[in-house]
C-alpha positions as CSV (number, residue, x, y, z in Angstrom):
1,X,-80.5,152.0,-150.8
2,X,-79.3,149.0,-152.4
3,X,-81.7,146.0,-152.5
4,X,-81.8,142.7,-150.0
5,X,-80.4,140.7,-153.7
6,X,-77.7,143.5,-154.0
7,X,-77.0,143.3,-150.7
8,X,-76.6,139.2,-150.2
9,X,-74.3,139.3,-153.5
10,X,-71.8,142.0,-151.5
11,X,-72.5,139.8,-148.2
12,X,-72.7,136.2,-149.4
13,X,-69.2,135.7,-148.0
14,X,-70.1,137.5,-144.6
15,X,-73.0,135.7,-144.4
16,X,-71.7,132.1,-145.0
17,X,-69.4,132.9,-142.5
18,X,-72.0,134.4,-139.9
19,X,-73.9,131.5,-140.5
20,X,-71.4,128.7,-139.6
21,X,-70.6,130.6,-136.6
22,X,-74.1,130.3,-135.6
23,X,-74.9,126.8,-135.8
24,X,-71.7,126.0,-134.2
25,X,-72.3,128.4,-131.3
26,X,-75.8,126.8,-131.1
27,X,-75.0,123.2,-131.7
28,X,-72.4,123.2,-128.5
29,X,-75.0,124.8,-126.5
30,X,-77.6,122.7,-127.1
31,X,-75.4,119.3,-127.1
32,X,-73.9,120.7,-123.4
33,X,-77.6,121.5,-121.9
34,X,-78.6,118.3,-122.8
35,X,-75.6,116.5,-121.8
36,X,-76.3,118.4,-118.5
37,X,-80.4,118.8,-117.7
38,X,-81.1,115.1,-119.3
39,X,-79.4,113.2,-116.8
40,X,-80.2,116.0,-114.0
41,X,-83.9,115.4,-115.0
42,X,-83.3,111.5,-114.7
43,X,-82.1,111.8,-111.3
44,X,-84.6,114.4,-109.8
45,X,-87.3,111.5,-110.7
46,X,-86.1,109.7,-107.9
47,X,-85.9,112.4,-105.7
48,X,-88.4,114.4,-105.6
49,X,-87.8,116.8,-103.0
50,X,-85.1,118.3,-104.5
51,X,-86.7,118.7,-107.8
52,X,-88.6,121.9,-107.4
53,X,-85.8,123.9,-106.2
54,X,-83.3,123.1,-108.8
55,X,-85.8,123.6,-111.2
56,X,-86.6,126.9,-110.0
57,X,-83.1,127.9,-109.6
58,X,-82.8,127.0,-113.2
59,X,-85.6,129.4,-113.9
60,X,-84.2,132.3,-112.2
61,X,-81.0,132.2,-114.0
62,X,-83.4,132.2,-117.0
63,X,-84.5,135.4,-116.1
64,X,-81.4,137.2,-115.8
65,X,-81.7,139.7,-119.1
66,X,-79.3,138.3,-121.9
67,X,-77.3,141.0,-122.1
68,X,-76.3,141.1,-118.4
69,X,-75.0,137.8,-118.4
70,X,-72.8,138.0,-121.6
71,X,-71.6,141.3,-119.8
72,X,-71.0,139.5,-116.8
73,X,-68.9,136.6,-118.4
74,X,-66.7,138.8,-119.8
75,X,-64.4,139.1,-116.9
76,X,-64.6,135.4,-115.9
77,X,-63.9,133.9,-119.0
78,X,-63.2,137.1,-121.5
79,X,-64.8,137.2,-124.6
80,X,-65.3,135.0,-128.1
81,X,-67.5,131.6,-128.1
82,X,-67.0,130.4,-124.3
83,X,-68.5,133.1,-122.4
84,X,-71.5,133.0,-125.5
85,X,-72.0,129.2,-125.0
86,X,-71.7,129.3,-121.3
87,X,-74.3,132.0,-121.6
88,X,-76.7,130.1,-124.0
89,X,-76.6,127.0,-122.0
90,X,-77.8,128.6,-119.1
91,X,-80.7,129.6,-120.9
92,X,-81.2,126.3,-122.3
93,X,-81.9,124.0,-119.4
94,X,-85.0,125.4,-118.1
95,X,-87.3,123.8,-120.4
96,X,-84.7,120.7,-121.3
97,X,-84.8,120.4,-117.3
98,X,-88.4,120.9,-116.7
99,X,-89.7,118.8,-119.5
100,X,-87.5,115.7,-118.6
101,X,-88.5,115.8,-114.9
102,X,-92.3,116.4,-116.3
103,X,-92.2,113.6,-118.6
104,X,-90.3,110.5,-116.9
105,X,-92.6,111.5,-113.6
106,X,-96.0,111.5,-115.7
107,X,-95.0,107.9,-117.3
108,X,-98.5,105.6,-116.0
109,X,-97.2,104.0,-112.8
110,X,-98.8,101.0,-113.9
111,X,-96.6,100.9,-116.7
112,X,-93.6,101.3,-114.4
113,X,-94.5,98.4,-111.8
114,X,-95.0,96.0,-115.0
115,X,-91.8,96.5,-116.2
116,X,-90.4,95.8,-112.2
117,X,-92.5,92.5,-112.3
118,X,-90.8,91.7,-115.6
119,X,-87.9,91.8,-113.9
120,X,-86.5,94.9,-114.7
121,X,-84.0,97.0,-112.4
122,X,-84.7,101.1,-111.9
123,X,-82.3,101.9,-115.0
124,X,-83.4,99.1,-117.5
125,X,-87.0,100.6,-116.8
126,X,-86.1,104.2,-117.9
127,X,-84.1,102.9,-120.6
128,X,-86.8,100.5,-121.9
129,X,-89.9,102.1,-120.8
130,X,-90.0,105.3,-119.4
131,X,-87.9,107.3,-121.8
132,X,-89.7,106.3,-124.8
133,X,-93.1,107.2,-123.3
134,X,-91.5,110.3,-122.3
135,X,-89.3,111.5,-125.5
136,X,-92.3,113.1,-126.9
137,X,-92.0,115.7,-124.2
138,X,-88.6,115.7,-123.7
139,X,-87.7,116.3,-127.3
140,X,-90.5,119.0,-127.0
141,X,-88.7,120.5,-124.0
142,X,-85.2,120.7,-126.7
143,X,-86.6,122.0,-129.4
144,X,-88.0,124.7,-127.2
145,X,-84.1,124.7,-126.1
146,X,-83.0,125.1,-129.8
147,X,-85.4,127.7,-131.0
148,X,-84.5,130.2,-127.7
149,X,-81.0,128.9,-128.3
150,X,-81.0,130.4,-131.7
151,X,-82.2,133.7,-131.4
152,X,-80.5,134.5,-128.3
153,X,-77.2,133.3,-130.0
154,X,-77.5,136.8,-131.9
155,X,-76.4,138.9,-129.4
156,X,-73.2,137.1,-129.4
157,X,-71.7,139.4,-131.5
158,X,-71.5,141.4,-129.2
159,X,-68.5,139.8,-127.2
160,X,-66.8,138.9,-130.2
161,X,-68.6,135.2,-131.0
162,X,-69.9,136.3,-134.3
163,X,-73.1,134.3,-135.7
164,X,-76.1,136.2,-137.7
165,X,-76.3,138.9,-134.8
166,X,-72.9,140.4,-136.5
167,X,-74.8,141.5,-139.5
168,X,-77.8,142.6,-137.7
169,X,-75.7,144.9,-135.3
170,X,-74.0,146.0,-138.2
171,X,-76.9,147.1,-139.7
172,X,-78.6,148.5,-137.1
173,X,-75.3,150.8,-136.9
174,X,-75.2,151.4,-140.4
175,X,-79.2,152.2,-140.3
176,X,-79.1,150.1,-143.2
177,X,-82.5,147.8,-143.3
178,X,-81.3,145.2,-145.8
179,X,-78.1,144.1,-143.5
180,X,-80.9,143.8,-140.9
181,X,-82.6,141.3,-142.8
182,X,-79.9,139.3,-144.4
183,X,-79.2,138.5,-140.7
184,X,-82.7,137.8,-138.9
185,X,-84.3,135.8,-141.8
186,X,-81.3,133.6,-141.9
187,X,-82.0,133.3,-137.8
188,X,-85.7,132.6,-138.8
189,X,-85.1,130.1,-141.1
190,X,-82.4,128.1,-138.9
191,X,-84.7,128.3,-136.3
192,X,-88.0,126.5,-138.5
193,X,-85.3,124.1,-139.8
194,X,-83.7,122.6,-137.1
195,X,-87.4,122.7,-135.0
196,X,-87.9,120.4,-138.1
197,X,-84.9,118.2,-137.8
198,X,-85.4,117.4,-134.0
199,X,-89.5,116.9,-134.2
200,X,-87.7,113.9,-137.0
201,X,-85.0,112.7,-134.0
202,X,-88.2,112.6,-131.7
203,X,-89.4,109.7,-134.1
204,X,-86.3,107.4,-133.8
205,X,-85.0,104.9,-131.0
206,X,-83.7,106.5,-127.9
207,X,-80.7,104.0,-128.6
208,X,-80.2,105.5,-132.1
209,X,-80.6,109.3,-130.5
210,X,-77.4,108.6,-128.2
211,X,-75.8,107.1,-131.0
212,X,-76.7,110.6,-133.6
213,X,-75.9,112.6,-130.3
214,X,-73.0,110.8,-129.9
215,X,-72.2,111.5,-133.4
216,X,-72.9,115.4,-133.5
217,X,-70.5,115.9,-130.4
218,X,-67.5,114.1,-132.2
219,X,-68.5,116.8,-135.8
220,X,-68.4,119.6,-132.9
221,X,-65.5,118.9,-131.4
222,X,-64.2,118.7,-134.9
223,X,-65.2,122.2,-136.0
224,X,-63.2,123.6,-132.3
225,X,-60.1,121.7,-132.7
226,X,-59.1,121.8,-136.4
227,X,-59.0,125.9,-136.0
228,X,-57.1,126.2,-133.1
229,X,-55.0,123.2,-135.1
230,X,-54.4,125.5,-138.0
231,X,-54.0,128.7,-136.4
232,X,-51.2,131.3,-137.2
233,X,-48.7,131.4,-134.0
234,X,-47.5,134.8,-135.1
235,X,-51.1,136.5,-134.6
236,X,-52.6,139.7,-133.3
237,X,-56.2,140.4,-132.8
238,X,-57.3,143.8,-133.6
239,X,-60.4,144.8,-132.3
240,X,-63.3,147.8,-133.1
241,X,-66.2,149.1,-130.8
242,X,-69.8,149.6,-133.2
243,X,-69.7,152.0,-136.1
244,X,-67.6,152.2,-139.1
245,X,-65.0,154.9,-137.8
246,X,-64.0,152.1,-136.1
247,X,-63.8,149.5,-138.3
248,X,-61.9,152.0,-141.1
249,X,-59.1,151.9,-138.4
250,X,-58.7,148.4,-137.7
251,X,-58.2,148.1,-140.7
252,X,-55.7,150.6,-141.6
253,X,-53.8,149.0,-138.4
254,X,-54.2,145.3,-139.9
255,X,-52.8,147.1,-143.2
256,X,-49.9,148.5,-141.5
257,X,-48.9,145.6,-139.7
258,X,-49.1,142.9,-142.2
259,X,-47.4,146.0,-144.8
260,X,-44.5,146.4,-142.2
261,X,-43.8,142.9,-140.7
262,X,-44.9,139.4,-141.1
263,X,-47.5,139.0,-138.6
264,X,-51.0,137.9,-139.0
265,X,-53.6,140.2,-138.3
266,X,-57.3,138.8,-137.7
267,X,-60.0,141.8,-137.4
268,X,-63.1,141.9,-135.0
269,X,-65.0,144.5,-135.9
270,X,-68.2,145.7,-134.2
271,X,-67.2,143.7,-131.2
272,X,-69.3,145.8,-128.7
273,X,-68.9,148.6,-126.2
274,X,-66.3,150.7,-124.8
275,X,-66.0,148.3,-121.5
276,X,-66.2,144.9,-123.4
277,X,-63.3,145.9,-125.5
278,X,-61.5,146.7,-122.5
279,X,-62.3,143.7,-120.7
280,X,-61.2,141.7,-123.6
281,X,-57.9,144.2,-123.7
282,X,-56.9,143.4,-120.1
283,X,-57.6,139.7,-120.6
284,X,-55.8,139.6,-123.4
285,X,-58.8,138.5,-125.7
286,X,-57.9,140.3,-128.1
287,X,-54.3,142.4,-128.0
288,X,-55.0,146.1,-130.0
289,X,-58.3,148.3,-130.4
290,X,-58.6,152.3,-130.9
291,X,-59.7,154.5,-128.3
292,X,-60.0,158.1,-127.5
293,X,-58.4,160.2,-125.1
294,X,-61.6,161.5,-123.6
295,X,-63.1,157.8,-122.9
296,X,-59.8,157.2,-121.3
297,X,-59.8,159.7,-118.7
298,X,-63.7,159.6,-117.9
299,X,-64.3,155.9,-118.1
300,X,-60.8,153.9,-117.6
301,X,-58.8,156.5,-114.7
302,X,-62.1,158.4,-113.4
303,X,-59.9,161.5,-113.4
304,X,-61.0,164.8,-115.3
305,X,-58.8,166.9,-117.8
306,X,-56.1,168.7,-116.5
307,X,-56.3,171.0,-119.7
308,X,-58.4,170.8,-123.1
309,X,-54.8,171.2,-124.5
310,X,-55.0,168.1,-127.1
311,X,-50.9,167.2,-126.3
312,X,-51.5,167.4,-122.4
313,X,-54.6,165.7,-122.8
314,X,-52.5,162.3,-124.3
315,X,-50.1,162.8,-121.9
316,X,-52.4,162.4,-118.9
317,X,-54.0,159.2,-120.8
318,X,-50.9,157.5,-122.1
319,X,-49.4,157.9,-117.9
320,X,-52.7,156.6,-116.2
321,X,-53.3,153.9,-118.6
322,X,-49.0,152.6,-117.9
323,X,-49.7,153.2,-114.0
324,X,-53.2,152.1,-113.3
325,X,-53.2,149.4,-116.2
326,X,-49.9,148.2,-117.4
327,X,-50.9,149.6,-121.1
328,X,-48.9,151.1,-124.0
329,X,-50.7,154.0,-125.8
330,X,-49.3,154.7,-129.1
331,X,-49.5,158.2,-130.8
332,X,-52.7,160.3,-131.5
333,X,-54.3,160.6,-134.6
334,X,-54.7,164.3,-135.9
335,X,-58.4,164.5,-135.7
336,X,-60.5,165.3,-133.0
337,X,-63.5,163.2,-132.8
338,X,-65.2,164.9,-129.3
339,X,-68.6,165.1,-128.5
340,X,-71.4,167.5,-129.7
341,X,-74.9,168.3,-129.2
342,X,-77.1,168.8,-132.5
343,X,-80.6,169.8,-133.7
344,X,-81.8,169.9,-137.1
345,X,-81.8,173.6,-138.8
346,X,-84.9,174.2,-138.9
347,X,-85.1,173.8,-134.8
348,X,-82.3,175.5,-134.6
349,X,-83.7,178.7,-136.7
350,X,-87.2,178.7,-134.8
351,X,-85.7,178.8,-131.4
352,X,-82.6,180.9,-132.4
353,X,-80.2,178.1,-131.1
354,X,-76.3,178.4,-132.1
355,X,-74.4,177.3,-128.2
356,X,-75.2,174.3,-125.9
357,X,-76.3,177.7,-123.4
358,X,-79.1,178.3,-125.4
359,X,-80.5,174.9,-124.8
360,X,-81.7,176.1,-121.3
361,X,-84.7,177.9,-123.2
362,X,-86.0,174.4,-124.5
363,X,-84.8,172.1,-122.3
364,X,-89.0,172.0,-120.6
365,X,-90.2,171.2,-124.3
366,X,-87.3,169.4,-126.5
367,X,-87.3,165.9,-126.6
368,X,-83.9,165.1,-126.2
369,X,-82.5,161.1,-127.3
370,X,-79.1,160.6,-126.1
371,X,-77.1,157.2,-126.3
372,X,-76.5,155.8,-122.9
373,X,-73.2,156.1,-122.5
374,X,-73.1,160.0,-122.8
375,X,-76.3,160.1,-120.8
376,X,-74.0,158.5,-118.1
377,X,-70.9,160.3,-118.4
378,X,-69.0,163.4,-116.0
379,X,-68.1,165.1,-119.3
380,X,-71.5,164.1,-121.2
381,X,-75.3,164.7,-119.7
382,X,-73.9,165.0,-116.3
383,X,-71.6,168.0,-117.1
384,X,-74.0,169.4,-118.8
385,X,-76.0,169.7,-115.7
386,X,-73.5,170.7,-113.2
387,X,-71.5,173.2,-116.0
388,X,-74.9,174.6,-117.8
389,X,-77.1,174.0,-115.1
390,X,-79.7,172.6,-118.3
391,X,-81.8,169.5,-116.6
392,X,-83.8,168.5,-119.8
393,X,-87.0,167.0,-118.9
394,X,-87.8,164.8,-121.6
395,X,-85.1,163.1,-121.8
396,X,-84.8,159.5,-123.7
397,X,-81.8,157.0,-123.8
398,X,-81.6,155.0,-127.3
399,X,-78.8,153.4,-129.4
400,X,-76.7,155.9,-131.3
401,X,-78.3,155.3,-134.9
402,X,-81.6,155.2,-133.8
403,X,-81.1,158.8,-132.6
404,X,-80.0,159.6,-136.1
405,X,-83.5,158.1,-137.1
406,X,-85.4,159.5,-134.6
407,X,-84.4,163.1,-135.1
408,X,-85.1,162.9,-139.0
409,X,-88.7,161.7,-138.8
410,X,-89.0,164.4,-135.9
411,X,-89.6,162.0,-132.7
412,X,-87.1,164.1,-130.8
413,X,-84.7,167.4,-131.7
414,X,-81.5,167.2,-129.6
415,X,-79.0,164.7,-129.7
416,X,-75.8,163.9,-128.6
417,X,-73.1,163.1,-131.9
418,X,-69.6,162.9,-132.4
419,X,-67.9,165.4,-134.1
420,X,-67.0,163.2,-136.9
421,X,-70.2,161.3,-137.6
422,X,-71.2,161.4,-141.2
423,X,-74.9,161.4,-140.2
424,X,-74.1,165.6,-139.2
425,X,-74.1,166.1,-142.5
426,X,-76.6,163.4,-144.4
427,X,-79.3,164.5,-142.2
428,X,-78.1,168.7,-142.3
429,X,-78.3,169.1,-138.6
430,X,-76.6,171.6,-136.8
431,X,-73.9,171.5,-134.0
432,X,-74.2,173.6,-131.6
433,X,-71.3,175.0,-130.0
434,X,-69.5,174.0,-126.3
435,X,-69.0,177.5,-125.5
436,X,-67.9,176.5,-122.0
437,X,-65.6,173.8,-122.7
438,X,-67.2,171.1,-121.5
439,X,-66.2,168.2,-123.9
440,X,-62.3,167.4,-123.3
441,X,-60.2,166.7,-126.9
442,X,-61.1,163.1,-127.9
443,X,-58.5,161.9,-130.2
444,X,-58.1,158.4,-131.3
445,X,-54.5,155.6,-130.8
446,X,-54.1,152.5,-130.4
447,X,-53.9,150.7,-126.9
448,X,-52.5,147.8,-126.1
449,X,-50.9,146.0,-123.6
450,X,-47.2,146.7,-122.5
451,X,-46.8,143.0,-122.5
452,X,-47.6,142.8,-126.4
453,X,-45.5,145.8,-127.2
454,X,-42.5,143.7,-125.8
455,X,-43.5,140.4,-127.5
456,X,-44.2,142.6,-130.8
457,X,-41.7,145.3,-130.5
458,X,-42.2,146.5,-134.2
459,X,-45.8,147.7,-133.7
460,X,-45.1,150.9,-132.3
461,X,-43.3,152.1,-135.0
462,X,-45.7,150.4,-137.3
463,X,-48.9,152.1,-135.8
464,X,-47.2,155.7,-135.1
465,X,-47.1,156.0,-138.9
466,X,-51.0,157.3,-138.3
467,X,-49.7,159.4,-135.6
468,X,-50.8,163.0,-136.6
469,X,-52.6,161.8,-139.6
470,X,-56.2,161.8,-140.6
471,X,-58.1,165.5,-140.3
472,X,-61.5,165.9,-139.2
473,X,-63.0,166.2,-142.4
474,X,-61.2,163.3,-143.8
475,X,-62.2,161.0,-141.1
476,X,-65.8,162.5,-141.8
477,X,-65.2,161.7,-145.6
478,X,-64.4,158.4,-144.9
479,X,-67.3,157.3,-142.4
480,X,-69.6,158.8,-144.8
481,X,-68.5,156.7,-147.7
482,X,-69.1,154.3,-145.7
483,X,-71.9,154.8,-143.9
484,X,-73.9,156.8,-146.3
485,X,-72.3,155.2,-149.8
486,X,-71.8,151.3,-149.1
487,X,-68.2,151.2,-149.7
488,X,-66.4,148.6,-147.0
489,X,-64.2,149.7,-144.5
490,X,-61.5,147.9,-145.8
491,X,-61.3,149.8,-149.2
492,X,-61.9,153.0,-148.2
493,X,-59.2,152.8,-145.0
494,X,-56.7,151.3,-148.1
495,X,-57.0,154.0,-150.4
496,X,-56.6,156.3,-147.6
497,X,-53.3,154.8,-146.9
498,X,-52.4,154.7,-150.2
499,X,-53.4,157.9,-150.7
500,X,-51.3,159.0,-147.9
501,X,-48.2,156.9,-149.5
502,X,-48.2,154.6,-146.0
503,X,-48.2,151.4,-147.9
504,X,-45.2,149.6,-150.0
């Protein structure tokens, strides 16, 4: 296991790049919540009976979990930075909001009729004397902003937006502690710092605050406009669901394509689940990312397998997806990457376990982890119920490296795996076999839209080149050099290519 030192040398670049992308995702939401609950504060001072209801409705959206709104945005705005700030500004004017209102309205009233004998109008009295008595708690209200802003602004990743919460999800995929850290510390730290910074701001004019604020919105809109500026017309955005099978082939694509023709390809790897990648497919977010046959039928058509004949299987998938979707589905990879249900050998040996039948003599006792997507799928946990009639009583729902985890230090002894995960054999478990045919061929191809195949005619012949390639043990090779050896997904999908004589 290499060291946290070992692994910020391989990651510095990562990392400053995670990094940027956080402030800037965390900089535009704060500077919009306050552009938005500072004057909405102002005003509810003077109108009090309207006050407590926006306030609250600004604490119920609060309470929506994270994760549920950034899923939400997804098909409203897609994915990337919009539907993240959108997201973490609506978590950030609860206490901006609150603590405006709270401060202006607790200003001595005495204080507030002097200034009116002095001569002063409503807004010359906030701007002179009520403010400043009330920055204190204001300010305290944004740096409560900043600090939620900032750690929420890790799940971001997840819909493509980047930030810290890339490396941690990486890690977490990779089970690999020191990517973990090299993203949360970072988070810490950013989080003390800028509490630091704004508890300085607090101290200074309110004049001189719209002035810096005025200031830090003109550097923001900098840092949006000069990329879009100085970005490639001739791109493609190739996208990868969590896990490093994934990323290894995104990466042969962007090889490929760049190889082949003289488009740009940029990557976004670990970009979430199976339905934000659609999403951002069908939105045109992002315009190529791999999936499997299997997902395609259970999740995108609702249809089952005609057949567990790999060919027929494709057939079916590549026909729904044109009909129902308007989507090209290039040609298969060789390998088969289905699902399985493992133990370790040892659990295996005591209770005599070699078929997914035999499971029905445990299924009281086992503690089972499952990920939830199988744990909600026809041809997962549910099948499993309706074909083997096995109803497993301790069933628990976790992330799919955590059940890799779990099962090693003993916490539960059947999972559900993919046939290709390199953790199968790091951790010696055993697969037990679908002797009813319940998992339907899941084998990997690109999808994209129809509409990019005509813009980009040249990427189906391109992308075909992996058509039949790639075995089951060589995709298992690969995601365990990976996983298991540290090697980046970029090398090891090159050498495979190279290997494989696919590149000039």
């Amino acid at each position: 296991m290499m060291t946290l030192i070992e692994t910020f040398q391989e990651r510095k670049e990562d990392l400053a790049t995670a990094l940027l992308q956080h402030i800037q995702i965390s900089f535009i939401a704060l500077l919009i919540a306050v552009l938005i609950a500072l004057p909405l504060g102002i005003y509810l001072t003077s109108h009090k009976k309207i006050a407590e209801p926006i306030i609250q409705v600004a604490a119920i959206f609060q309470t929506i979990p994270s994760l549920a709104l950034l899923g939400l945005m997804i098909p409203l705005v897609g994915i990337g930075t919009l539907p993240a700030v959108i997201a973490l500004v609506i978590y950030a004017l609860l206490p901006i909001l609150r603590n405006t209102y709270t401060g202006i309205a607790e200003v001595d009233p005495s204080l507030v009729e002097a200034a009116s004998a002095m001569g002063m109008n409503r807004w010359r009295s906030l701007y002179k004397v009520q403010i400043p008595i009330a920055m204190p708690v204001i300010m305290a209200g944004i740096r409560t902003a900043m600090v939620l802003i900032i750690g929420t602004a890790t799940l971001a990743a997840l819909i493509g937006a980047g930030g810290l919460g890339s490396l941690i999800l990486l890690g977490i995929d990779r089970n690999n502690h020191q990517l973990i850290l090299l993203g949360a510390i970072p988070a810490a730290l950013l989080a003390i710092i800028f509490d630091y910074l704004l508890r300085i701001f607090e101290r200074i004019s309110f004049k001189k605050s719209l002035i810096t604020l005025g200031t830090l919105a003109v550097v923001i809109l900098g840092f949006i406009l000069i990329p879009l500026i100085n970005q490639p017309q001739k791109e493609v955005v190739i996208a990868g669901k969590l896990g490093a099978e994934p990323e290894i082939l995104i990466n042969m694509y962007k090889y490929l394509i760049e190889d082949e023709t003289d488009l740009k390809v940029t990557l976004k790897p670990n970009m979430g689940k199976t339905s934000f990648l659609f999403n951002a497919l069908q939105k045109g977010d992002i315009d190529i990312y791999p999936e499997f046959t299997g997902t395609v039928l259970e999740t995108f058509l609702n249809e089952p397998s005609k057949s567990h004949d790999e060919n027929q299987v494709y057939q079916q998938a590549k026909t729904g997806l044109d009909k129902q979707f308007k989507m090209a589905y290039l040609d298969p990879m060789k390998y088969n990457n289905t699902y399985a249900l493992a133990v370790s050998q040892n659990y295996a040996k005591e209770h005599q376990l070699s078929s997914i039948s035999d499971l029905q003599a445990v299924s009281h006792t086992a503690n089972v982890g499952f990920t939830l997507e199988f744990a909600d799928r026809n041809d997962g946990y549910k099948g499993i119920q309706k074909l083997y009639g096995i109803t497993f009583d301790r069933l628990q729902t976790m992330e799919p490296k955590l059940r890799y985890s779990a099962i090693e230090a003993g916490d539960i002894q059947v999972i559900d795996a993919y046939s290709t995960d390199s953790e199968l054999a790091q951790y010696k478990l055993t697969v037990l076999k679908d002797d009813r045919q319940l998992f339907p061929p899941y084998q990997g191809a690109p999808l994209l839209l129809n509409s990019t195949l005509e813009k980009y005619p040249e990427l189906a012949d391109v992308l075909n080149k992996l058509g039949g390639k790639i075995t089951d043990d060589e995709m298992r090779k690969m995601n365990y050099e990976v996983n298991i050896n540290n090697q980046s997904a970029a090398t090891v999908a090159k050498e495979f290519l190279q290997k494989e004589g696919l590149l000039k």
